[in-house]
Biopython code that builds the backbone (N, CA, C, O; Angstrom):
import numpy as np
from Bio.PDB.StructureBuilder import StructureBuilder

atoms = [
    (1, "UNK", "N", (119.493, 146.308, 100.315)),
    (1, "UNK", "CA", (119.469, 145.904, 98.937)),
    (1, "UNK", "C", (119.623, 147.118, 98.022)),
    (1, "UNK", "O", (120.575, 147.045, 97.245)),
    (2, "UNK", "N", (118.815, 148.299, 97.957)),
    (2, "UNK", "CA", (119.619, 149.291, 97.514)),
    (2, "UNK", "C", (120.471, 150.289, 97.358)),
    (2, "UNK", "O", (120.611, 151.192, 96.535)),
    (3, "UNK", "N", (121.346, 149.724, 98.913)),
    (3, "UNK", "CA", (122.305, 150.036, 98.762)),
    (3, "UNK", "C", (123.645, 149.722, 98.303)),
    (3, "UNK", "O", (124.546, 150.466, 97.914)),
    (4, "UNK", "N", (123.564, 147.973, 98.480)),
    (4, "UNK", "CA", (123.901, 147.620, 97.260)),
    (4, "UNK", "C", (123.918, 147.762, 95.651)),
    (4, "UNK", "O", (124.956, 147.750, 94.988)),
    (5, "UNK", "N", (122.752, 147.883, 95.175)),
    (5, "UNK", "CA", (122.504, 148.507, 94.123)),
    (5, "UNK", "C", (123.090, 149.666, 93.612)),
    (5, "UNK", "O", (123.417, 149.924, 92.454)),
    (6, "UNK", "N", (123.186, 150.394, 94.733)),
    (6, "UNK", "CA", (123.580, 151.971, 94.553)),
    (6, "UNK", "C", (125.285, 151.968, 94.216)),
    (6, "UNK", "O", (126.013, 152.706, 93.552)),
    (7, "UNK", "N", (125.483, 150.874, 94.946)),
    (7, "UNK", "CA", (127.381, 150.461, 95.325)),
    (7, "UNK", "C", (127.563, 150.350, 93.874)),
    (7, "UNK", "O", (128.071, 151.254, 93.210)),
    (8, "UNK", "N", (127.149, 149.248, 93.386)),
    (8, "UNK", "CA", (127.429, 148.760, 92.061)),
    (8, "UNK", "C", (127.002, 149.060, 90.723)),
    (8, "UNK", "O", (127.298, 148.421, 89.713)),
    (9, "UNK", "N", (126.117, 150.322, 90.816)),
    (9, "UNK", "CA", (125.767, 151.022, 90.335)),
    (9, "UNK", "C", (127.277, 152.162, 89.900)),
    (9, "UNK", "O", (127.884, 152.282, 88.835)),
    (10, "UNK", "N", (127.442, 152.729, 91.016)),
    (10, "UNK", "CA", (128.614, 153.553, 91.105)),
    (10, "UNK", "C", (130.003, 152.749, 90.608)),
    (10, "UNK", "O", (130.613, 153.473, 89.820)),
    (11, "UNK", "N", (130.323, 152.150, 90.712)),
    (11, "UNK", "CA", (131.391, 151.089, 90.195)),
    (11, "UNK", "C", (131.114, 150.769, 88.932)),
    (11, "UNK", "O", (132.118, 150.410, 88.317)),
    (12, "UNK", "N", (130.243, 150.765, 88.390)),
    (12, "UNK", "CA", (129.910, 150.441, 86.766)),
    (12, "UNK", "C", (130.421, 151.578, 86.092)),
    (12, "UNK", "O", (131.067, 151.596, 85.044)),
    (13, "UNK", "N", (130.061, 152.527, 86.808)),
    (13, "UNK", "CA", (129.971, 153.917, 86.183)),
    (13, "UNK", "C", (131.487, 154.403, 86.229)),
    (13, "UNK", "O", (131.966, 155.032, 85.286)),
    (14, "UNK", "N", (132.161, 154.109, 87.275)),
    (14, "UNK", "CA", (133.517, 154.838, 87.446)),
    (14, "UNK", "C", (134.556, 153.842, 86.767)),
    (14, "UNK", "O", (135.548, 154.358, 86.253)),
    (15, "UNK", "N", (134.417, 152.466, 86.721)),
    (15, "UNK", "CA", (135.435, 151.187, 85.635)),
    (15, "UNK", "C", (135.125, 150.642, 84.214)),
    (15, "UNK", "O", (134.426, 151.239, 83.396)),
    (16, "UNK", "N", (135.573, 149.743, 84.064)),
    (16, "UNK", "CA", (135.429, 149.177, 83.211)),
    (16, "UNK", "C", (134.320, 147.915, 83.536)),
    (16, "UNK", "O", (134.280, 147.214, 84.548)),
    (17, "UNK", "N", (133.361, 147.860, 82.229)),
    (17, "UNK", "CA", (132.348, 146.913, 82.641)),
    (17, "UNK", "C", (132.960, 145.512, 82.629)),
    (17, "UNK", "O", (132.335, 144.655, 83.252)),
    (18, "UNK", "N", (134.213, 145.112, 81.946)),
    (18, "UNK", "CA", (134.130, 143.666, 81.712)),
    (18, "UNK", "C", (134.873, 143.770, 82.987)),
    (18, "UNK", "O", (134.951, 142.683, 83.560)),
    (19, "UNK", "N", (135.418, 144.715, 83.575)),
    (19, "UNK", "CA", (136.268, 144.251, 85.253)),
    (19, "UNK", "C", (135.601, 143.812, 85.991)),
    (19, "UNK", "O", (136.002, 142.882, 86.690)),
    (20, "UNK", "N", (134.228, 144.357, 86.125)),
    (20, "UNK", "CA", (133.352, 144.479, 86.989)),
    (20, "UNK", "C", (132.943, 143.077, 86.841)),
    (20, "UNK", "O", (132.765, 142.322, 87.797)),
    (21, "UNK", "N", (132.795, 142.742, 85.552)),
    (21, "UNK", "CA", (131.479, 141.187, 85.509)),
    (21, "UNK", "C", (132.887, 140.185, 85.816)),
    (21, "UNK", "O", (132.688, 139.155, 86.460)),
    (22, "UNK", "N", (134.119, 140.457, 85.409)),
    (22, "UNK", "CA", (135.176, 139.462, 85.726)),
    (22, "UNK", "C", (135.433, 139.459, 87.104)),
    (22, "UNK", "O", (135.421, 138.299, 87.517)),
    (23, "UNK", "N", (135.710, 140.458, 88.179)),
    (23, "UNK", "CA", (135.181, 140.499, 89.546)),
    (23, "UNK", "C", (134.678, 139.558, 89.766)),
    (23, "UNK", "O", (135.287, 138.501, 89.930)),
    (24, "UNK", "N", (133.187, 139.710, 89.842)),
    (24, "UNK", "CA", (132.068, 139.424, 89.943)),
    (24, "UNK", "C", (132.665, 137.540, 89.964)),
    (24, "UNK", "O", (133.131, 136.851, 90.872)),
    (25, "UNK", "N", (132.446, 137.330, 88.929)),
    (25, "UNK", "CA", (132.818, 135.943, 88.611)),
    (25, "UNK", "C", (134.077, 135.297, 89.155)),
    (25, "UNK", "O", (134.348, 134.226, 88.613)),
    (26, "UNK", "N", (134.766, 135.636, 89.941)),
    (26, "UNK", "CA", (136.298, 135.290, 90.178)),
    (26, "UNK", "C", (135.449, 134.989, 92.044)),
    (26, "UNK", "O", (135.674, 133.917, 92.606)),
    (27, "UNK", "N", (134.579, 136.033, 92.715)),
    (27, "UNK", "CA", (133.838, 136.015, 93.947)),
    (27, "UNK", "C", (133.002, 134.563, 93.933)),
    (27, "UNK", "O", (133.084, 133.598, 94.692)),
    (28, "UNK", "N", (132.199, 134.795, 92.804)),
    (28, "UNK", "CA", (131.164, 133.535, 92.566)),
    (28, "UNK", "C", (132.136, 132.020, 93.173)),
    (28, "UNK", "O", (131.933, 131.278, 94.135)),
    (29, "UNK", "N", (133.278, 132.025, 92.048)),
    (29, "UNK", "CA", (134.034, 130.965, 92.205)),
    (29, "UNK", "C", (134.631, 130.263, 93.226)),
    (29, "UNK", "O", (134.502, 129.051, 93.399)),
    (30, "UNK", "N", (135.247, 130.971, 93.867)),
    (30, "UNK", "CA", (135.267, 131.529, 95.347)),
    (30, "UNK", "C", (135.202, 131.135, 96.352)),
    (30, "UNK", "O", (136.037, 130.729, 97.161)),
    (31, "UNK", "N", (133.539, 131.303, 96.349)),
    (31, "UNK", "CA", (132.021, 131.433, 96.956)),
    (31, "UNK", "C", (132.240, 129.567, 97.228)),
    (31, "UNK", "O", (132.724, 128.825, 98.082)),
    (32, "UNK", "N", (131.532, 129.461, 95.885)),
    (32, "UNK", "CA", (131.362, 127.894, 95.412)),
    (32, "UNK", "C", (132.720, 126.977, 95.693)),
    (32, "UNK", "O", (132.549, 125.763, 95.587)),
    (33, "UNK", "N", (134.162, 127.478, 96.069)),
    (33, "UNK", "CA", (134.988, 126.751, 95.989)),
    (33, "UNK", "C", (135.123, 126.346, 97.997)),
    (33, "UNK", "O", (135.353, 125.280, 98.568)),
    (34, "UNK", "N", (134.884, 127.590, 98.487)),
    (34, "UNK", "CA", (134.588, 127.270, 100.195)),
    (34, "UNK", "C", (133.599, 126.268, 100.265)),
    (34, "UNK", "O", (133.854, 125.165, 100.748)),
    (35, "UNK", "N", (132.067, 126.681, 99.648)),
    (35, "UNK", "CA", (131.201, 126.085, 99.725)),
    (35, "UNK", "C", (131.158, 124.680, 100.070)),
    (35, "UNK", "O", (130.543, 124.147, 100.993)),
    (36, "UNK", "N", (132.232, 123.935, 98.805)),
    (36, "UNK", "CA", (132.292, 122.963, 98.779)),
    (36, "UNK", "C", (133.011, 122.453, 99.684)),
    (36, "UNK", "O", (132.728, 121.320, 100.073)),
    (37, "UNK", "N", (134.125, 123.157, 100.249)),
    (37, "UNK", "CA", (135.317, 122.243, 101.331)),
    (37, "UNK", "C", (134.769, 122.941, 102.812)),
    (37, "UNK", "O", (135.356, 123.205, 103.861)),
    (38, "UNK", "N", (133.312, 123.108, 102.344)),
    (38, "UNK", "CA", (132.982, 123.616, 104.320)),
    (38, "UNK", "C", (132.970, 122.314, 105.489)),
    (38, "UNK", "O", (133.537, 122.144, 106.568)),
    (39, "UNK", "N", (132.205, 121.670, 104.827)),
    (39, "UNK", "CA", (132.017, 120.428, 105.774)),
    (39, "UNK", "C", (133.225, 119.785, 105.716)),
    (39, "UNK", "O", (132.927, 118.740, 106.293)),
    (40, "UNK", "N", (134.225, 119.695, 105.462)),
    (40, "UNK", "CA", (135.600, 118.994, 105.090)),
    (40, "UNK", "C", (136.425, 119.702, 106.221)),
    (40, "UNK", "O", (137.012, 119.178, 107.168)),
    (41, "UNK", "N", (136.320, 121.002, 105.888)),
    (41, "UNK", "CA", (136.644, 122.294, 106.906)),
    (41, "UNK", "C", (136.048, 121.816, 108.605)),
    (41, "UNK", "O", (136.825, 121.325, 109.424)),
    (42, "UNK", "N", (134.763, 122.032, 108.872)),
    (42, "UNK", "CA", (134.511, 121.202, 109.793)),
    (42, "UNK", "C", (134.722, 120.333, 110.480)),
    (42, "UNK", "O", (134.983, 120.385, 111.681)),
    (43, "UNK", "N", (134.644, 119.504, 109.870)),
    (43, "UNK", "CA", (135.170, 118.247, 110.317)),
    (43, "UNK", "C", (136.633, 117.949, 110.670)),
    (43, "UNK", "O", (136.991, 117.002, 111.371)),
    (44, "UNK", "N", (137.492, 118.923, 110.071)),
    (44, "UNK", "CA", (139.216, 118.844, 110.726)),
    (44, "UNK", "C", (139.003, 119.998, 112.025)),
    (44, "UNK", "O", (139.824, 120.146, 112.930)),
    (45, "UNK", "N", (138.050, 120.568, 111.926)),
    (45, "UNK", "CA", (138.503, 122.025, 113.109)),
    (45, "UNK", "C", (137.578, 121.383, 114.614)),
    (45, "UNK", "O", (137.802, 121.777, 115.758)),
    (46, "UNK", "N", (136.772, 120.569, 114.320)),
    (46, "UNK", "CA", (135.792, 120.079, 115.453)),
    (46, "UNK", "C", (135.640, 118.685, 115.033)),
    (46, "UNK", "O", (134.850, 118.785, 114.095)),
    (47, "UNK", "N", (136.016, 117.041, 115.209)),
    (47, "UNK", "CA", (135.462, 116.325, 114.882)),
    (47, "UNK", "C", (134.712, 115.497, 115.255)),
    (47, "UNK", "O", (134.214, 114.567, 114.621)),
    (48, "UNK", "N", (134.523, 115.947, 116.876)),
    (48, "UNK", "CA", (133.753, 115.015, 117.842)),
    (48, "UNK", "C", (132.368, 116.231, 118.299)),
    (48, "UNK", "O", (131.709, 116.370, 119.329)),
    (49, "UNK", "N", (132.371, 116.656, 117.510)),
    (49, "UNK", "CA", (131.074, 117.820, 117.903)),
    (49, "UNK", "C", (129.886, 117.485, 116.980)),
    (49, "UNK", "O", (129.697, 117.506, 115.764)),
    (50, "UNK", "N", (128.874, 117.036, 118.516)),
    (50, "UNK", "CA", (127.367, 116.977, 118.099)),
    (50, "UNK", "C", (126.758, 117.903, 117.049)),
    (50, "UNK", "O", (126.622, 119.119, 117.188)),
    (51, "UNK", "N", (126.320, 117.000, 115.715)),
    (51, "UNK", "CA", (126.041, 117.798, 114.878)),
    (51, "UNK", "C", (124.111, 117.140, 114.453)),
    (51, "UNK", "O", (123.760, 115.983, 114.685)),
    (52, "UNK", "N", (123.234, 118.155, 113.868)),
    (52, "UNK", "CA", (121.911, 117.195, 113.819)),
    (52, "UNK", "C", (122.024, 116.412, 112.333)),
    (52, "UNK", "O", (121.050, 115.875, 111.805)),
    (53, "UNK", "N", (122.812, 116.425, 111.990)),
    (53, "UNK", "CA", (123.533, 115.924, 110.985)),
    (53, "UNK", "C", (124.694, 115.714, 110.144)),
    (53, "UNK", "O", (125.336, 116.609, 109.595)),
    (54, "UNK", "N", (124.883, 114.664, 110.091)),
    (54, "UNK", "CA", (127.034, 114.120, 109.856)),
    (54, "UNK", "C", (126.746, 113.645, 108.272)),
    (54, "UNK", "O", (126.203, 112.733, 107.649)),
    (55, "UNK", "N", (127.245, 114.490, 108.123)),
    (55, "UNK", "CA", (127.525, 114.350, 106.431)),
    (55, "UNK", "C", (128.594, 113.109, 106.046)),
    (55, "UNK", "O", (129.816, 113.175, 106.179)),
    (56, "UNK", "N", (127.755, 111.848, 105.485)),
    (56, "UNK", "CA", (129.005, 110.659, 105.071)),
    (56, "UNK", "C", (130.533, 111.346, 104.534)),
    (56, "UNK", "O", (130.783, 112.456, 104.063)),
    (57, "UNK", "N", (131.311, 110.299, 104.799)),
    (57, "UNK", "CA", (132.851, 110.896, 104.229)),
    (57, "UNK", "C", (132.537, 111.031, 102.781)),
    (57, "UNK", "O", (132.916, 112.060, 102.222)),
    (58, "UNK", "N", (131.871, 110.093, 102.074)),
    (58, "UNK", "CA", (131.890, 110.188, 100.414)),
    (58, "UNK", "C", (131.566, 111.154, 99.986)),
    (58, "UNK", "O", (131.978, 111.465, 98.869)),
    (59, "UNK", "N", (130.375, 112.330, 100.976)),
    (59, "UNK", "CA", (129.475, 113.442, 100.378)),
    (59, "UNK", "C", (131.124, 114.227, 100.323)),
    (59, "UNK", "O", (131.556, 114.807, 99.326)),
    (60, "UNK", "N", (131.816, 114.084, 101.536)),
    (60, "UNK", "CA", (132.386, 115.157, 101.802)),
    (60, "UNK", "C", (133.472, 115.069, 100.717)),
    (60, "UNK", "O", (133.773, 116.079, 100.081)),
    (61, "UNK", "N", (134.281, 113.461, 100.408)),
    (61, "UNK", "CA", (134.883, 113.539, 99.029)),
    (61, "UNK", "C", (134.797, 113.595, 97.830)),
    (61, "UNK", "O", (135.719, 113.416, 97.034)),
    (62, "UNK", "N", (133.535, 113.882, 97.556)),
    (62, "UNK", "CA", (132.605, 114.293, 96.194)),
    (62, "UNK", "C", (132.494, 115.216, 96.246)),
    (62, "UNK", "O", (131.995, 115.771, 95.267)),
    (63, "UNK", "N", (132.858, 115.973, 97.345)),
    (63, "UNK", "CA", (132.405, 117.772, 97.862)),
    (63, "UNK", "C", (134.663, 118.372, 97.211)),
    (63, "UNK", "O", (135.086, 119.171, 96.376)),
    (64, "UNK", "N", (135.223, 117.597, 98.007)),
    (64, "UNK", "CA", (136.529, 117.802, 97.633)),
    (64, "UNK", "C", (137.072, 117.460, 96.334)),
    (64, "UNK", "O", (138.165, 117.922, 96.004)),
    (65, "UNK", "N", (136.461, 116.748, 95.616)),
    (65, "UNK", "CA", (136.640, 116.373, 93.992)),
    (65, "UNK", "C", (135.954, 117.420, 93.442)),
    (65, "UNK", "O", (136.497, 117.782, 92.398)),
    (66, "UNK", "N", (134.857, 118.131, 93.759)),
    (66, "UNK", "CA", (134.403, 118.916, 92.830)),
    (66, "UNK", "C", (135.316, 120.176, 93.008)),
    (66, "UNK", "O", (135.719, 120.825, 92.043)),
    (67, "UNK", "N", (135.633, 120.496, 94.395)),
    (67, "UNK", "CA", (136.317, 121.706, 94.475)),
    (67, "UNK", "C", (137.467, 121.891, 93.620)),
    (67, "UNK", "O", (137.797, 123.003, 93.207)),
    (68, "UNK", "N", (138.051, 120.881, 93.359)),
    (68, "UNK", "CA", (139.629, 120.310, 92.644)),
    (68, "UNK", "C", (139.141, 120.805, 91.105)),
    (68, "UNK", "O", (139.869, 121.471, 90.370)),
    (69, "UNK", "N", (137.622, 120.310, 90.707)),
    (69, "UNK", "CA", (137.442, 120.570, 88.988)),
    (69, "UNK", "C", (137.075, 121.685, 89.005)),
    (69, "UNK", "O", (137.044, 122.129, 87.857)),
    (70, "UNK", "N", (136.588, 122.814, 90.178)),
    (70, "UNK", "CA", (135.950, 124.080, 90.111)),
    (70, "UNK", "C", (137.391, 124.888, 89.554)),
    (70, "UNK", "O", (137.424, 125.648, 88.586)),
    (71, "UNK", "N", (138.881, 124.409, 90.670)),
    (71, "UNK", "CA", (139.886, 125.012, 90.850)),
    (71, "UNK", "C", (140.431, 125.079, 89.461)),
    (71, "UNK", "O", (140.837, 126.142, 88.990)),
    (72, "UNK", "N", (140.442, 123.934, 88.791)),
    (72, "UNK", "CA", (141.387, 123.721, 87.596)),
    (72, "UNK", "C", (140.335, 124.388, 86.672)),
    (72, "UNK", "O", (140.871, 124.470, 85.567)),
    (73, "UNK", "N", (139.522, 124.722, 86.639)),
    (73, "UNK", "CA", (138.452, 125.251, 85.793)),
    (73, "UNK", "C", (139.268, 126.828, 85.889)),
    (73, "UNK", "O", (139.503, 127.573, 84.937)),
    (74, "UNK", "N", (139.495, 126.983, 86.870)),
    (74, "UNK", "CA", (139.744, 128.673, 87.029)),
    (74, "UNK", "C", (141.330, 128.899, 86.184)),
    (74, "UNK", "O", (141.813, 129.851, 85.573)),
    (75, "UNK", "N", (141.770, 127.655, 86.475)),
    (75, "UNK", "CA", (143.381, 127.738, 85.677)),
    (75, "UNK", "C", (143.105, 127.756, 84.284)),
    (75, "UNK", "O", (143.607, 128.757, 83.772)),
    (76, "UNK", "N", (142.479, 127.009, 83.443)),
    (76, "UNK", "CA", (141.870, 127.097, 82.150)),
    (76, "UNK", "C", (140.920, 127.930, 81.316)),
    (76, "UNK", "O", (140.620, 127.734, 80.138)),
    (77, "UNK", "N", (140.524, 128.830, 82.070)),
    (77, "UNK", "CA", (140.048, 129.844, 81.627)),
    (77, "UNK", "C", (140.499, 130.383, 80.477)),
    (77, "UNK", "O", (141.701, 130.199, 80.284)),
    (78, "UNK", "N", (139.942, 130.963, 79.689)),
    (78, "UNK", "CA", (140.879, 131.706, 78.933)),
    (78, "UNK", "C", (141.171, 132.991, 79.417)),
    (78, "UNK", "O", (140.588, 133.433, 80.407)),
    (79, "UNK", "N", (141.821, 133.479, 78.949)),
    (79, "UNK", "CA", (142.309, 134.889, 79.036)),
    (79, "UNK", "C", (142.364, 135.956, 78.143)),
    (79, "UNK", "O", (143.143, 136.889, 78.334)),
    (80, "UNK", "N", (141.739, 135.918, 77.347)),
    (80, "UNK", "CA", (141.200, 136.858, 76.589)),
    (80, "UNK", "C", (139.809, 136.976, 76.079)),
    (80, "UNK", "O", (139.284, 135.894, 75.818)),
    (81, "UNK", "N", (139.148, 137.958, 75.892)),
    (81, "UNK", "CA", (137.631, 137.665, 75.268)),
    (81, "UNK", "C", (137.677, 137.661, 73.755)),
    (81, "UNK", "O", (136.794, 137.144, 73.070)),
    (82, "UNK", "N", (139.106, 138.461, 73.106)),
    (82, "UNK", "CA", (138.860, 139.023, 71.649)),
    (82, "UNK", "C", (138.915, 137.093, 70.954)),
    (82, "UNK", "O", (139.311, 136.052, 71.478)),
    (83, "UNK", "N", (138.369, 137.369, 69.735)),
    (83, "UNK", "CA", (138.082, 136.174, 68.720)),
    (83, "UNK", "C", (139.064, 135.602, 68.447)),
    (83, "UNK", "O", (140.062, 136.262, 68.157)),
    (84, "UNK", "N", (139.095, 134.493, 68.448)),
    (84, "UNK", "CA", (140.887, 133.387, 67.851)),
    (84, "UNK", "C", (140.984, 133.895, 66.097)),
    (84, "UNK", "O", (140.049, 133.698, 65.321)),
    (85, "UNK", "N", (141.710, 134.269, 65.872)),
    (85, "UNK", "CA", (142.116, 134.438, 64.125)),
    (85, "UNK", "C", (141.999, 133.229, 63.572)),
    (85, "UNK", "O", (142.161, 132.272, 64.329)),
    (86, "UNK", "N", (141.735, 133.000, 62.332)),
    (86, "UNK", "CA", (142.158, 131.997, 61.724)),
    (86, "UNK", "C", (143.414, 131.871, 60.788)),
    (86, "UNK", "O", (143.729, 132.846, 60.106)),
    (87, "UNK", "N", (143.944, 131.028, 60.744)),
    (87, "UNK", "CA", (145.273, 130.886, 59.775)),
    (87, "UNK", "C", (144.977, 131.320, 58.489)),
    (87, "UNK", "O", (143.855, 131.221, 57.993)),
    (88, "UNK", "N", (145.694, 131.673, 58.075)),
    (88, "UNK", "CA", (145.309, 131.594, 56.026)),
    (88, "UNK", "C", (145.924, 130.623, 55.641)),
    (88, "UNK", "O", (147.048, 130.298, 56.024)),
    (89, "UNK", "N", (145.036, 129.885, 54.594)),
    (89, "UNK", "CA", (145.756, 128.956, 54.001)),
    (89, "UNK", "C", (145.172, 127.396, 54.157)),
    (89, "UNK", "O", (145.776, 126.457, 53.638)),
]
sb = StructureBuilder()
sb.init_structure("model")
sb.init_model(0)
sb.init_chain("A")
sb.init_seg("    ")
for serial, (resi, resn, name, xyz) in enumerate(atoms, 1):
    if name == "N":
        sb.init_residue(resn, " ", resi, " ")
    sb.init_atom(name, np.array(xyz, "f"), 0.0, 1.0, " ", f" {name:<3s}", serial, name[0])
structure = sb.get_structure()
């Protein structure tokens, strides 16, 4: 753990901070976007394997619908942080 610390410590120091937290957040997403298509994943790579628990198909297509709104979430992002102008007038 603090060497982690120490990692990202050093990386703060040598970049730019908003790279770092945009990083950061692009991993998270990621993270959460496997997360969701693991058991989906599973279930095509092994499907007759004793499990102590079988996740219904619905969990698993409520698991694949969310991944779909995580994904399009990442397309809509914005892309800039600076402030929208307003028109004159």
């Amino acid at each position: 753990m603090l060497t982690n610390l120490g990692f990202n410590l050093v990386l703060l120091l040598l970049s730019d901070t908003v790279f770092i937290i945009g990083a950061a957040n692009i991993g998270y997403l990621i993270f959460n976007f496997l997360n969701l298509n693991a058991g989906w994943i599973h279930r095509m790579d092994r499907p007759r394997q004793d499990r102590p628990w079988r996740a219904p198909s619905w969990i698993l297509a409520a698991g694949a619908l969310l991944s779909f709104v995580n994904s399009r979430s990442w397309a809509s992002a914005p892309t800039s942080t600076a402030p929208a102008r307003s028109r004159p007038g």
